[in-house]
N, C-alpha and C positions, 0 to 999 in steps of 0.2 A: 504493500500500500504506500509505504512511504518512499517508496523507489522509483514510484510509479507519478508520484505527486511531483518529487525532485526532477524527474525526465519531463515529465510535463510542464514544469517550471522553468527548466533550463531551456527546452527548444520554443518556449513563445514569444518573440522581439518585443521588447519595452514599447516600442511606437504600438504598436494591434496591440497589446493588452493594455495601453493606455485607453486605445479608444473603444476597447470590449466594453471596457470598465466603464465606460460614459454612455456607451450606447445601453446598455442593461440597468446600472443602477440609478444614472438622472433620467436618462431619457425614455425606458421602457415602463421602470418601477415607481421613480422619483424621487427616491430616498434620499439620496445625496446630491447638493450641489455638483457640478458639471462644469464648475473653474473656479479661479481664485484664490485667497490661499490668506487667514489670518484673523476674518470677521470670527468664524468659529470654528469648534475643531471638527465637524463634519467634515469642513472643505479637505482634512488632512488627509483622511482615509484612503480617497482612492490613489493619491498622488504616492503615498507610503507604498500601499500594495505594490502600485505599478512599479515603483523601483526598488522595491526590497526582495521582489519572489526570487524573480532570477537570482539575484546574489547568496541568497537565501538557500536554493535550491542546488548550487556550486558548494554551497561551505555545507550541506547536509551529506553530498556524496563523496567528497573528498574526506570528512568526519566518519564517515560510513567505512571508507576503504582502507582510512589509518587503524580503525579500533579494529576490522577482520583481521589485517594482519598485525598487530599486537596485540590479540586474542589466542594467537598460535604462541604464544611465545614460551617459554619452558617458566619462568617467572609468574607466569598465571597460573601456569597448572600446580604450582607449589604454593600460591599462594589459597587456592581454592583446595587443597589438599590438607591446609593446616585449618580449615573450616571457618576461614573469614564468610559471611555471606555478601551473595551477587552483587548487592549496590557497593557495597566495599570494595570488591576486588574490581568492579566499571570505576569506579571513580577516584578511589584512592591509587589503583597502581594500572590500569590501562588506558584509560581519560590520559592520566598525567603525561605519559609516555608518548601517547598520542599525537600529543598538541603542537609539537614543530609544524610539521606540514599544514596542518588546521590554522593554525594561526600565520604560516606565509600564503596561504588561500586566502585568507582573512587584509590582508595587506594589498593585494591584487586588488581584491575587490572593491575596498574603498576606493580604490584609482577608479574603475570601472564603474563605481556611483558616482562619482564627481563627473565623466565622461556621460552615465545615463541622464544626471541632473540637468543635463541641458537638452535633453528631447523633453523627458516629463516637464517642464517647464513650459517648454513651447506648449505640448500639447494641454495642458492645463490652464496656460495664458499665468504663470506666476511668474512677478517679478523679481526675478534672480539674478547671478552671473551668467548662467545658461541663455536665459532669454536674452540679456544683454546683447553677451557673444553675440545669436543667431541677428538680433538686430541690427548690432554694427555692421554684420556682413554684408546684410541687402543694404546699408546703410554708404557700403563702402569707405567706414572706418578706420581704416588700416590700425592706426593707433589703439582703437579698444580691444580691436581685433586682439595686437601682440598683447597687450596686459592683462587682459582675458585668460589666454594663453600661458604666459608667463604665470601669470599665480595657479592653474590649474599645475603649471609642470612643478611648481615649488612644491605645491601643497603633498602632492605625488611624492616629492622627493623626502620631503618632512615625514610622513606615511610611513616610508620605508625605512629611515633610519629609526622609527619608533619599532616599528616588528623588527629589525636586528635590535636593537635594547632591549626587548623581549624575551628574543632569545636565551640570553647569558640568566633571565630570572626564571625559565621556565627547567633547564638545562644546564647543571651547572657545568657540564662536561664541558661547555662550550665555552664557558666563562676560561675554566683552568688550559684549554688548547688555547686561547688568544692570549693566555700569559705566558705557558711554555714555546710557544710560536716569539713571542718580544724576546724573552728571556734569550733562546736559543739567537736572535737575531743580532740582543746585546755581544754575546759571547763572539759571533764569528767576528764581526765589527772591532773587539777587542784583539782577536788575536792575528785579524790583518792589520790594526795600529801597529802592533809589537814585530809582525813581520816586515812592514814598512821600515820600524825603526831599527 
């Protein structure tokens, strides 16, 4: 069921499940406003869906294929041997184990919401950086254009240095290889000085 939901979440385009979502819930049902974005939080709902399924639906199967194969691991089976139960041994030793991958899926994706934010924007008529950008364009703005641009690539880049900081608290393996890595690079560095001299 829920692999079924992720597949179907991953292969819908943000633009057509923008405009499912308006053609069914304002314009069939009437439930929901059908643009704008701030008077209430109705307005949130469909703008949210539209751009969280998909990503949503990436970081559930990518979670799904980290925990099967650390599900196999010889560390579970002793851990469920010494009679921890299930939610203990998912969350305390194969969640934890898990979580690299999940969390650089996780880091993608914010890139790839900042990149949908500017279709659900349009199609919702909110104003954002998204709608900006696509303004300046027909606008022939060159300038908001790049600044546009530019803070998407920062932001992107900010993104990424946070999931590597991540990393070293999720994983300390990782922390102590980027100090034996320095260490080691100290030493050679030293003893090409004393080769020089």
């Amino acid at each position: 069921m829920c692999t079924g939901c992720a597949l179907f979440g991953i292969s819908m385009p943000m633009f057509w499940q923008g405009l499912m979502l308006i053609l069914i819930f304002s314009v069939g049902l009437g439930w929901l406003p059908a643009s704008g974005y701030g008077n209430s939080w109705t307005q949130m709902i469909m703008p949210v869906v539209a751009l969280g399924v998909n990503s949503s639906a990436t970081i559930m199967r990518t979670t799904r294929s980290s925990m099967l194969e650390v599900m196999r691991q010889d560390y579970i089976r002793t851990a469920k041997a010494k009679g921890q139960t299930y939610w203990m041994v998912i969350l305390s030793h194969a969640l934890k184990n898990a979580m690299i991958p999940i969390v650089t899926v996780i880091g993608l994706q914010l890139g790839v919401l900042l990149a949908g934010s500017i279709v659900t924007e349009v199609i919702f008529s909110i104003n954002g950086v998204g709608k900006y950008l696509v303004d300046s364009m027909n606008a022939r703005d060159y300038a908001a254009v790049q600044g546009c641009v530019l803070l998407i690539a920062f932001v992107s880049a900010i993104l990424n240095l946070i999931v590597d900081i991540i990393y070293t608290f999720i994983d300390p393996r990782m922390k102590t290889m980027y100090e034996s890595s320095k260490s080691g690079f100290f030493c050679f560095k030293k003893r090409g000085e004393k080769k020089a001299a």
